[in-house]
C-alpha positions as CSV (number, residue, x, y, z in Angstrom):
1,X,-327.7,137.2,34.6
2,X,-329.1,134.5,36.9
3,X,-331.3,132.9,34.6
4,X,-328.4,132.8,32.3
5,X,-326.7,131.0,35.0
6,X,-329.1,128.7,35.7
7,X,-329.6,127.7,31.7
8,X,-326.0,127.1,31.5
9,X,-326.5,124.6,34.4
10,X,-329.3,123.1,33.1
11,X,-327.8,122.7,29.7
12,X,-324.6,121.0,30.9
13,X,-325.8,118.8,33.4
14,X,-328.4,117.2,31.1
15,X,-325.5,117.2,28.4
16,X,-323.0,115.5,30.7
17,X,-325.4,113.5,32.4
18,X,-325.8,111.0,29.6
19,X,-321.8,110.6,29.2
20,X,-321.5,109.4,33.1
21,X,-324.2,107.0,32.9
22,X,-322.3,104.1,31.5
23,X,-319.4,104.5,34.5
24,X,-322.0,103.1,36.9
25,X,-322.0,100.1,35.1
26,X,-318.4,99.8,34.9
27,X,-317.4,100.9,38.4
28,X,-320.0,98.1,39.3
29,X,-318.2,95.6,36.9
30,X,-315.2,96.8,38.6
31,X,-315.9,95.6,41.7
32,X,-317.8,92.5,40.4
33,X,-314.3,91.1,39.0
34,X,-312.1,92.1,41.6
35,X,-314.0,90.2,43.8
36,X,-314.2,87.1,42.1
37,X,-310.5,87.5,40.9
38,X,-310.0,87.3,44.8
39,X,-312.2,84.7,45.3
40,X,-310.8,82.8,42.5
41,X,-307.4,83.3,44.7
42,X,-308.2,81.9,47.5
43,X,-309.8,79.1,46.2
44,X,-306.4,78.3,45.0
45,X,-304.6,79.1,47.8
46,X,-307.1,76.5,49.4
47,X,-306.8,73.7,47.3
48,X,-303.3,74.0,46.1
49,X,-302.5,70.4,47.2
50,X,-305.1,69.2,45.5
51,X,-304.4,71.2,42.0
52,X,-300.7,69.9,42.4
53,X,-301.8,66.2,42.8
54,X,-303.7,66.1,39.9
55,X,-301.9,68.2,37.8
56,X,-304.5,70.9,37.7
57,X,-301.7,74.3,37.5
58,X,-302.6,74.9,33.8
59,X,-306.1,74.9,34.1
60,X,-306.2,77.1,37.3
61,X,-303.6,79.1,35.5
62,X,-306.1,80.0,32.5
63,X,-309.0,80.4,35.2
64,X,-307.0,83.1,37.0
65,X,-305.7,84.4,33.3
66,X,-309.2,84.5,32.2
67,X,-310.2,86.6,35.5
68,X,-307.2,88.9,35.4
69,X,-308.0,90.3,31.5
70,X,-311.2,90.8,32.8
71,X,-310.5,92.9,35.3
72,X,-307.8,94.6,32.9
73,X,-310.4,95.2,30.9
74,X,-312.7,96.9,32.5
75,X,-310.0,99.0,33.9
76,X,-309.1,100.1,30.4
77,X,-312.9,101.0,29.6
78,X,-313.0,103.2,33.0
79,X,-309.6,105.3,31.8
80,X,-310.3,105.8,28.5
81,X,-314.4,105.9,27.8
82,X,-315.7,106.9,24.5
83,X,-317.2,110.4,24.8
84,X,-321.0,110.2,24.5
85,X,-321.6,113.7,23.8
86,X,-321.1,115.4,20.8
87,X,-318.3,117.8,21.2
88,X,-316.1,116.1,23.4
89,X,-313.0,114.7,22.4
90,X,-310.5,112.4,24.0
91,X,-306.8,112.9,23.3
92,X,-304.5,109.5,23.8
């Protein structure tokens, strides 16, 4: 009964082990675009006078757009990742 035990474990780990690889990546793209959707915030925060003088709102507007679907995104890919093992199934 122990080996049993022990060749279900084996079996499942090295099944489920290839599904959670990719979350790495995007809990590391996660943080990679929160942080420069922040930084991208400040920066604007900073030089707002500057933006305003010469008209600059739509392009920092589409920066921080561009930044924000990113984020969105990846956040999407992290909720609802394809199943890399046969057998499992997500229901949406």
């Amino acid at each position: 009964m122990t080996f049993i035990t022990y060749i279900y474990v084996l079996i499942a780990t090295s099944s489920h082990s290839g599904s959670g690889r990719p979350l790495v990546r995007l809990n590391f793209l996660n943080e990679r675009y929160n942080a420069s959707y922040r930084y991208a915030l400040v920066r604007t925060r900073d030089n707002a006078e500057n933006i305003a003088l010469y008209r600059g709102e739509r392009a920092e507007r589409g920066n921080l757009d561009h930044r924000f679907s990113a984020i969105i995104g990846n956040y999407w890919a992290l909720v609802f990742p394809e199943p890399q093992v046969p057998g499992l199934q997500t229901y949406r």
